[in-house]
Structure formats: C-alpha cells, structure tokens
C-alpha positions in Angstrom: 0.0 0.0 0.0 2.0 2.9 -1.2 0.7 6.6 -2.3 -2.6 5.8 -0.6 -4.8 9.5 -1.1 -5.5 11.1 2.8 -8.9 9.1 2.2 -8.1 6.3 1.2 -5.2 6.2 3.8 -7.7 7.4 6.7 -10.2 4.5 5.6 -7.0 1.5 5.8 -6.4 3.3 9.2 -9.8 3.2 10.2 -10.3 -0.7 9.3 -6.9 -1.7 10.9 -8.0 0.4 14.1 -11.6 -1.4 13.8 -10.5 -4.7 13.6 -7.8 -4.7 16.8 -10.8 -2.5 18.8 -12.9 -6.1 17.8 -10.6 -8.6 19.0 -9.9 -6.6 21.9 -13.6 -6.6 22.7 -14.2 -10.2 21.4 -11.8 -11.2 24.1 -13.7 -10.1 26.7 -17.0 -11.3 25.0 -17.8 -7.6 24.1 -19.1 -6.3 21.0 -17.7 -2.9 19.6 -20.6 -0.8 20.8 -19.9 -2.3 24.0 -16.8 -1.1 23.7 -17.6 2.2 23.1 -20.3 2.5 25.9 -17.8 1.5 28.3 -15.2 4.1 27.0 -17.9 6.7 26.9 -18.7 6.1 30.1 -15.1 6.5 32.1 -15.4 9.6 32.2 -18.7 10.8 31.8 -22.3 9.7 33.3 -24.3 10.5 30.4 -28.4 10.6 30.0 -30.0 8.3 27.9 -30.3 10.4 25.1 -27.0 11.7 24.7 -25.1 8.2 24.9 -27.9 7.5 22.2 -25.9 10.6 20.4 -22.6 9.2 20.7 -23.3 6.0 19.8 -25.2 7.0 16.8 -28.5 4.6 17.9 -32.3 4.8 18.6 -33.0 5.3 22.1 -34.3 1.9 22.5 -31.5 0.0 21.3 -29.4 2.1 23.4 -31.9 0.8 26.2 -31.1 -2.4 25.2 -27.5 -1.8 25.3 -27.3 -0.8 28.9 -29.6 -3.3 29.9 -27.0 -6.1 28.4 -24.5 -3.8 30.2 -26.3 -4.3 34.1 -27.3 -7.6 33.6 -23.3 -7.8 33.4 -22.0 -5.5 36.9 -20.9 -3.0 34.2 -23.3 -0.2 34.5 -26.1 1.2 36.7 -28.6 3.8 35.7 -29.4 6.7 38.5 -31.9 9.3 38.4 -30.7 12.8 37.4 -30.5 15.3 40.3 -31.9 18.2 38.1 -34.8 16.2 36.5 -36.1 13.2 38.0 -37.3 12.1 34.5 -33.6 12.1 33.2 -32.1 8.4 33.0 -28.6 8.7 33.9 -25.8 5.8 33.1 -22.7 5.4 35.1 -19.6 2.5 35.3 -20.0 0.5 38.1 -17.1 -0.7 40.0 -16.5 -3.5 37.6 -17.6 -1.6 34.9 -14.6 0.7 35.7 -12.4 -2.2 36.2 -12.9 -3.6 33.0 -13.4 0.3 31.4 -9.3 0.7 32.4 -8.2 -3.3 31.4 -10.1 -2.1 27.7 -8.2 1.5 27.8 -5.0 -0.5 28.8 -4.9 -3.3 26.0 -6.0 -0.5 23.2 -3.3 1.4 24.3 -0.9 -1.3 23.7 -2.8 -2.4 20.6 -2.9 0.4 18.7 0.6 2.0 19.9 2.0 -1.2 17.9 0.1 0.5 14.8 1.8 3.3 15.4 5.4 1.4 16.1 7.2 2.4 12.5 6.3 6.0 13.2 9.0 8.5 14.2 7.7 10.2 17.5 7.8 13.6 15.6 5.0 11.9 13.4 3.1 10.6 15.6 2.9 13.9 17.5 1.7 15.3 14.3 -0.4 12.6 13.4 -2.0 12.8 17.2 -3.0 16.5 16.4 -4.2 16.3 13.3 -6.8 13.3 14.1 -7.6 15.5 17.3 -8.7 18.1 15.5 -10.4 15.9 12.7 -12.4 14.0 15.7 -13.2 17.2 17.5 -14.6 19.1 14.0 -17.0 15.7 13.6 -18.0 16.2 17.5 -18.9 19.4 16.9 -20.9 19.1 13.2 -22.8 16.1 15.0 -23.5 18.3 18.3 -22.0 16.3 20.9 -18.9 17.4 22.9 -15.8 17.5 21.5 -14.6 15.0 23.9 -13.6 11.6 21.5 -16.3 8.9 22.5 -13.6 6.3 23.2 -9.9 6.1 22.4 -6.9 5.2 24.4 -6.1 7.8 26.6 -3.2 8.0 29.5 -4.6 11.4 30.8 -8.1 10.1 31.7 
C-alpha cells in the first residue's frame, strides 16, 4: 500500500484500528458498541439520550444496550438530580475495572500500529486526528470530547 490519497489512507487506518478495537472486545466477549459505551462512560455519566448521540442509535436500542450492560455489573442507571425524569448511566465498579483493562490493552494495541512512526509523526499525526475528531463532535453536536480512544490522561 503505497501513495494511498489522505482518504483512502484514513479509511486503511480506520479498518486496521476497527478490527484490533474487535478482537480486543471479542476477548472479553464484548461487541464494539460495547466497547464504546464502556469508554464513553469512564469519564462521563451521560443521559439516555446523549449516549444515544454518541453512539449513533435509537434510544431503544441504546436501552437495550445498557440493559446487556447491568445484567453484566458493568453499568447502573441513576436518576438525574436536576430532572427526576432524566435516566442517567454510570460505570459500576467492575464496569470501571474492565473500562481501564479495555483502555489498557487498546493502548498497547494500537501503539503497535503506530510502532514504525517516528515520535515527531506521531505527534503530528496525534493532532491532526484531534482536530479531525473534534470538528466531527462538533458538526454532530456532541462534545468534542472523542467517544472512546486510548487515553493516559483520563
């Protein structure tokens, strides 16, 4: 794969990212989107309706999501301080247990990606898919914190 266009290039990096966030998941008989609620949630206790933002899914399968999720000890729903209505999701302590093994092994997955990259580079290429993950944040509304990614400052 040589003279890849920045599309074409971010697509390959996107499917090789993909497939090592799977196995990670499969490993721990996750799904991806299971993945991804448990990332959303280390450092955020979301309502309903915005993890059904971030995860880009109907309220009711998001319902169905963090039912999977309690059934489990990952998650536990609270009732929002501010609006008794509002369903709230937070980790549990397993949930963050698990949350920090996921972080942990993507970290180490995905830094081998990155392996052949001078550091320089990878500084580079760290701010330039910042700023292409916070402009997609903001033209879908959510905050510009990424949904789920390895992260040694969280």
């Amino acid at each position: 794969m040589s003279g890849l266009d920045p599309v074409d290039a971010i697509v390959q990096l996107s499917f090789a990212v993909q497939a090592r966030l799977a196995e990670i998941a499969a490993e721990h008989d996750l799904s991806i989107t299971q993945l991804r609620l448990l990332g959303i949630l280390r450092d955020r206790e979301p309502a309903m309706l915005d993890l059904a933002r971030h995860l880009k899914l109907e309220k009711s399968s998001v319902t169905g999501l963090v039912d999977r999720a309690q059934r489990r000890g990952l998650v536990e729903r609270s009732t929002a301080p501010h609006d008794g209505r509002a369903v709230h999701v937070r980790l549990t302590a397993e949930g963050r247990r698990l949350a920090e093994q996921l972080t942990a092994e993507a970290n180490a997955a995905l830094s081998g990606l990155l392996g052949a990259i001078p550091a320089r580079d990878r500084e580079r290429l760290s701010a330039l898919a910042e700023a292409i993950v916070r402009q997609h944040a903001v033209t879908r509304g959510i905050d510009g914190d990424p949904p789920f990614g390895p992260s040694s400052d969280r």
